[in-house]
Structure formats: C-alpha cells, structure tokens
BAFI-475813 format. One record per residue (C-alpha): residue number from 1; chain; x, y, z. Coordinates in nm, 2 decimals. Each point is the difference from the previous one (the first is absolute). Example, Ala and Ser with C-alpha at 12.3 -4.5 7.8 and 13.67 -1.06 7.14 Angstrom:
2
<atom><seq>1</seq><mol>A</mol><x>1.23</x><y>-0.45</y><z>0.78</z></atom>
<atom><seq>2</seq><mol>A</mol><x>0.14</x><y>0.34</y><z>-0.07</z></atom>
REM end
This chain:
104
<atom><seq>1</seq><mol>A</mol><x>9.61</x><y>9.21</y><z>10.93</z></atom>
<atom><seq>2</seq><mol>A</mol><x>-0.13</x><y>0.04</y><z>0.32</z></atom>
<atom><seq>3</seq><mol>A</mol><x>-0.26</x><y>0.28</y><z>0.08</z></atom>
<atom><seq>4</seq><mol>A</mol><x>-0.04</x><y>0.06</y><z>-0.42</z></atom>
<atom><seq>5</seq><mol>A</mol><x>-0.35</x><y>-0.10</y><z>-0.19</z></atom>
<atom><seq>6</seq><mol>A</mol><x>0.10</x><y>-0.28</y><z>-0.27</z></atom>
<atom><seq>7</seq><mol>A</mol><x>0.03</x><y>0.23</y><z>-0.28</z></atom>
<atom><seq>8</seq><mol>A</mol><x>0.26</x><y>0.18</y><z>0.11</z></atom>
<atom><seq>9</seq><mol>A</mol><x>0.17</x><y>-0.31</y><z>0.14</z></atom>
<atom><seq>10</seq><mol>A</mol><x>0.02</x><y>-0.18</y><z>-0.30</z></atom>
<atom><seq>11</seq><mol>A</mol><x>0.11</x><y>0.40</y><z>-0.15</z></atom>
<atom><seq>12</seq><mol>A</mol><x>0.31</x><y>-0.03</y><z>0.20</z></atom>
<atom><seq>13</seq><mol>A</mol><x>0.06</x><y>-0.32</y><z>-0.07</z></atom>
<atom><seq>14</seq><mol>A</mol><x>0.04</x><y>0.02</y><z>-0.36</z></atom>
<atom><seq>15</seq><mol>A</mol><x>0.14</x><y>0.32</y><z>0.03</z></atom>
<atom><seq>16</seq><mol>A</mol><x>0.31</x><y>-0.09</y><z>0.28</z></atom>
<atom><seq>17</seq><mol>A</mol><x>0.14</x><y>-0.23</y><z>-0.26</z></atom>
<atom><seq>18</seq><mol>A</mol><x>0.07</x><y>0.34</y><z>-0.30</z></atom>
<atom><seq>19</seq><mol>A</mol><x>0.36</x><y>0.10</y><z>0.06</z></atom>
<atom><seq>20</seq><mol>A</mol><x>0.03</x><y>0.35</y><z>0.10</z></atom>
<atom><seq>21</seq><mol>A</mol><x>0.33</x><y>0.02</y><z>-0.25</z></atom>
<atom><seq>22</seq><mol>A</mol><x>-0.28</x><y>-0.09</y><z>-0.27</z></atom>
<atom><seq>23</seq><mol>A</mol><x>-0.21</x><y>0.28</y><z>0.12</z></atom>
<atom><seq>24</seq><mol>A</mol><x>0.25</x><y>0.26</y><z>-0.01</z></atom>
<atom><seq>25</seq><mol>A</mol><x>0.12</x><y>-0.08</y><z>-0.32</z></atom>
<atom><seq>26</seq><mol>A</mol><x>-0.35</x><y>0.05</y><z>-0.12</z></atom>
<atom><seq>27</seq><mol>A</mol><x>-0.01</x><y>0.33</y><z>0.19</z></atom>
<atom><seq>28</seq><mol>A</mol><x>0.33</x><y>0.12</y><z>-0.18</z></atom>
<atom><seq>29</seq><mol>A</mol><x>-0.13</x><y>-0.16</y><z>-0.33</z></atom>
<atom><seq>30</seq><mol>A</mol><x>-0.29</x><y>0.22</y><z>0.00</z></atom>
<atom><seq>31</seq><mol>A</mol><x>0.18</x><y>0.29</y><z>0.10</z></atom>
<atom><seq>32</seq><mol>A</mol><x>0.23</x><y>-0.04</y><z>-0.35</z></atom>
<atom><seq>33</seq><mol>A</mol><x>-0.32</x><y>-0.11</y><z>-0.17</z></atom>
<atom><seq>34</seq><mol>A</mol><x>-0.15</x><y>0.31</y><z>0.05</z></atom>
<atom><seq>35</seq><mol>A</mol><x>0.35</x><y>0.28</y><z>-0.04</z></atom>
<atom><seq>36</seq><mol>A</mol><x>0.02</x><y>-0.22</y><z>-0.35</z></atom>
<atom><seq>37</seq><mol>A</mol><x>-0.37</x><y>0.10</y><z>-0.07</z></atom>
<atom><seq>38</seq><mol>A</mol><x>0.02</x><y>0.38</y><z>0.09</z></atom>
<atom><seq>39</seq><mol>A</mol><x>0.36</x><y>0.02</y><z>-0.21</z></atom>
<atom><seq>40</seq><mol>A</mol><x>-0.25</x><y>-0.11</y><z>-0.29</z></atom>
<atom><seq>41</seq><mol>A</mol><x>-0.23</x><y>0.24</y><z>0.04</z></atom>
<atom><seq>42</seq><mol>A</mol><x>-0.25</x><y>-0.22</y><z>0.17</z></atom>
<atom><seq>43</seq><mol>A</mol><x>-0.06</x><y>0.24</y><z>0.31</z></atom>
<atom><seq>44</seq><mol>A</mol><x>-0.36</x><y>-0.15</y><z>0.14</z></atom>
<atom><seq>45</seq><mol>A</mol><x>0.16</x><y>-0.39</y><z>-0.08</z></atom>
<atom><seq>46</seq><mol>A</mol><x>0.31</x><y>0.13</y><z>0.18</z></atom>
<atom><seq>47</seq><mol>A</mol><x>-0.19</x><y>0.11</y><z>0.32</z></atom>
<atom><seq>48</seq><mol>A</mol><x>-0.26</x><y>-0.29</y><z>0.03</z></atom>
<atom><seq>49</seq><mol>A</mol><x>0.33</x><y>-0.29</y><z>-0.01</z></atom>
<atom><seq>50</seq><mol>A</mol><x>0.18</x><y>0.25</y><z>0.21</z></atom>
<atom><seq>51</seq><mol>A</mol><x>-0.24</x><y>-0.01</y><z>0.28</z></atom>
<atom><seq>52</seq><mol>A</mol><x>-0.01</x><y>-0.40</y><z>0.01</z></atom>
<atom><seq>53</seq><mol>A</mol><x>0.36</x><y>0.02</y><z>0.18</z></atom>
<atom><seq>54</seq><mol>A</mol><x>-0.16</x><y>0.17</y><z>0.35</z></atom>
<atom><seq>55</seq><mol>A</mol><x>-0.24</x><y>-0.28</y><z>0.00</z></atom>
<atom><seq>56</seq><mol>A</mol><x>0.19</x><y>-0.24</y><z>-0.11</z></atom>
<atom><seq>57</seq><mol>A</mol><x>0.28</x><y>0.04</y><z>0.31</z></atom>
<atom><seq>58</seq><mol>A</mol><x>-0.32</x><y>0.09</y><z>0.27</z></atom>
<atom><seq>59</seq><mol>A</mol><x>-0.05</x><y>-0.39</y><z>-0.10</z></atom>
<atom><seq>60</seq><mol>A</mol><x>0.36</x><y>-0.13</y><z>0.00</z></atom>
<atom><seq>61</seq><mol>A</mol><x>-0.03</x><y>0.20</y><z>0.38</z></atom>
<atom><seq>62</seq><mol>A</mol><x>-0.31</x><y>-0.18</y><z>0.08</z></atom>
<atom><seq>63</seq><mol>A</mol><x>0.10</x><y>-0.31</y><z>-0.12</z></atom>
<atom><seq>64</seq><mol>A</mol><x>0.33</x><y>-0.02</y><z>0.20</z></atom>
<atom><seq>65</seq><mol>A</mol><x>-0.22</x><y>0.09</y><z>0.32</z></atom>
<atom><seq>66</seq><mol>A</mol><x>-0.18</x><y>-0.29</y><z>-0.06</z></atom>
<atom><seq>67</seq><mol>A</mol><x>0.30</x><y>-0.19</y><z>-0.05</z></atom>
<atom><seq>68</seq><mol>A</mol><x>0.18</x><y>0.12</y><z>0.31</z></atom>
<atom><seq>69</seq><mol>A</mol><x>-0.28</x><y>0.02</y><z>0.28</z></atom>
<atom><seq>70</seq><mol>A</mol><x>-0.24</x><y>-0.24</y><z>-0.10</z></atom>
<atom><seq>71</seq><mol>A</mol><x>-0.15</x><y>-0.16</y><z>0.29</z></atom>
<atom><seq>72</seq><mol>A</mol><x>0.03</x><y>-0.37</y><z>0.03</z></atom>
<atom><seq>73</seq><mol>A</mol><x>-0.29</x><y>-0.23</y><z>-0.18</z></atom>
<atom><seq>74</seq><mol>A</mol><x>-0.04</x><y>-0.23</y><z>0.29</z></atom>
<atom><seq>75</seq><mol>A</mol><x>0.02</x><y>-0.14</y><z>0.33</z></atom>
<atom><seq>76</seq><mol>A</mol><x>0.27</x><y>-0.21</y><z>-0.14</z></atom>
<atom><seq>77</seq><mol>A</mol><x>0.18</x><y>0.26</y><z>-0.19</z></atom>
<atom><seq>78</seq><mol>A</mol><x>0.03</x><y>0.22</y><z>0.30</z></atom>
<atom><seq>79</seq><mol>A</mol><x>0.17</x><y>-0.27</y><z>0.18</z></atom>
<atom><seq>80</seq><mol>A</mol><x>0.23</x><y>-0.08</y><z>-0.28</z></atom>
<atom><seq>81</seq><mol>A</mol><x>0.16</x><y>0.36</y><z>0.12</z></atom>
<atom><seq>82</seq><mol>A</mol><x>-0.07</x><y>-0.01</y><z>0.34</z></atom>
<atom><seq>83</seq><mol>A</mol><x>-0.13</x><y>0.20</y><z>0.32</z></atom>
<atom><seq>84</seq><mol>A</mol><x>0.24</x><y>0.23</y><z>-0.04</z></atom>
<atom><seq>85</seq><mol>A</mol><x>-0.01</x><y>0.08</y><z>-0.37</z></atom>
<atom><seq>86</seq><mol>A</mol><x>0.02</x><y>0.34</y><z>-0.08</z></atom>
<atom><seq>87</seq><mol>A</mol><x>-0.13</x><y>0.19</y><z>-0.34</z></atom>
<atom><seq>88</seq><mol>A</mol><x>0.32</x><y>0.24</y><z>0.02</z></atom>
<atom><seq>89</seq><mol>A</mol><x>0.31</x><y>-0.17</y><z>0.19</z></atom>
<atom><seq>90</seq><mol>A</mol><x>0.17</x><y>-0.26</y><z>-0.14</z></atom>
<atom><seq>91</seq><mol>A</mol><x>0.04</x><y>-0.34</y><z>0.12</z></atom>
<atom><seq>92</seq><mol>A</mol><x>0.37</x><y>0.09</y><z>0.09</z></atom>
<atom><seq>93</seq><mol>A</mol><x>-0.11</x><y>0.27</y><z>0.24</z></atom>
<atom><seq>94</seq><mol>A</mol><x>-0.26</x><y>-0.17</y><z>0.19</z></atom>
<atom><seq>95</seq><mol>A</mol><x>0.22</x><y>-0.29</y><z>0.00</z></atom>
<atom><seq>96</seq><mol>A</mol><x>0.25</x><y>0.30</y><z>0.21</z></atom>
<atom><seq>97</seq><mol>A</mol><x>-0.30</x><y>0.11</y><z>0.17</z></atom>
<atom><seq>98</seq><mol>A</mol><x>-0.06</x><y>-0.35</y><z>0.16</z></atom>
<atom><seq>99</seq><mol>A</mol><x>0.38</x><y>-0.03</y><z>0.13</z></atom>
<atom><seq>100</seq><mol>A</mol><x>-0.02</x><y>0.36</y><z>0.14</z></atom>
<atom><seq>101</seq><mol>A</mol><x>-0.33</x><y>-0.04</y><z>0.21</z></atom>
<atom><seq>102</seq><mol>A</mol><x>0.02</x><y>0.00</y><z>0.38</z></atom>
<atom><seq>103</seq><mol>A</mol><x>-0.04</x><y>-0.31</y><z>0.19</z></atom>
<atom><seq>104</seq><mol>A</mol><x>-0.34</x><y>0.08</y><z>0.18</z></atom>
REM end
C-alpha cells in the first residue's frame, strides 16, 4: 500500500484475502461458545470467550476497509482503473457521469 510502513503493508495483504463470512462466523461461534460455557456453570470461561466476538467483528470491520478502499499498489495499478477512478462510485456511475458532463 501506498503511504503504509512495510509491516502493515504486508498486514493487509495477508489479511484482505480472510473472508468476512469466515469472520463472522467466528464472531457468532464464540458468542455460543461462551452462553454454552455460562449454562455449565463456567461463568469466568463464559465471559473471557464471550468478549472475543467484539474483537473479532472490529477485525472483520477493519478488514473489509482494507478490502474496499485500499489504495492502488502502483503506478500501473492506478492506471489499470483510470484518472477517474473513484473509492466510492461505481464504474457504472462515473461511466453516467462522463455522458452527462458539459461540453467546455
């Protein structure tokens, strides 16, 4: 990534590739893990799985910024997608955008 010291390029590299469905269900896994523990009586168990599923979905959240707004890599990369590339609209709409524009 642009801008980003090396570790936490290579962070987000790895990291962009973990399917946010995969992270939720871990989230939701640890959330029964631990209402199994504290129906048997396992209260402090129960309380330290429970309070993996806040940090596990502040990762999934993370994770799918990283996938969504990630700058480009390169010079190259960048032209792949153009001038005109946008992190929000879709190519659809700037496609629109380019019809609509005023002769100057």
């Amino acid at each position: 990534m642009k801008n980003e010291d090396l570790a936490t390029t290579r962070f987000e590299s790895a990291t962009k590739h973990i399917p946010s469905i995969g992270l939720l269900g871990v989230a939701l896994g640890s959330v029964v893990a631990s209402a199994t523990l504290m129906a048997l009586g396992k209260k402090q168990a129960a309380l330290f799985v429970g309070q993996w599923a806040p940090t596990v979905v502040a990762f999934a959240i993370y994770n799918k910024i990283v996938k969504t707004f990630s700058a480009p890599y390169d010079e190259e990369q960048r032209a792949k997608h153009g001038d005109n590339a946008s992190l929000i609209k879709s190519a659809d709409e700037l496609r629109r955008q380019e019809s609509v524009r005023p002769l100057s």
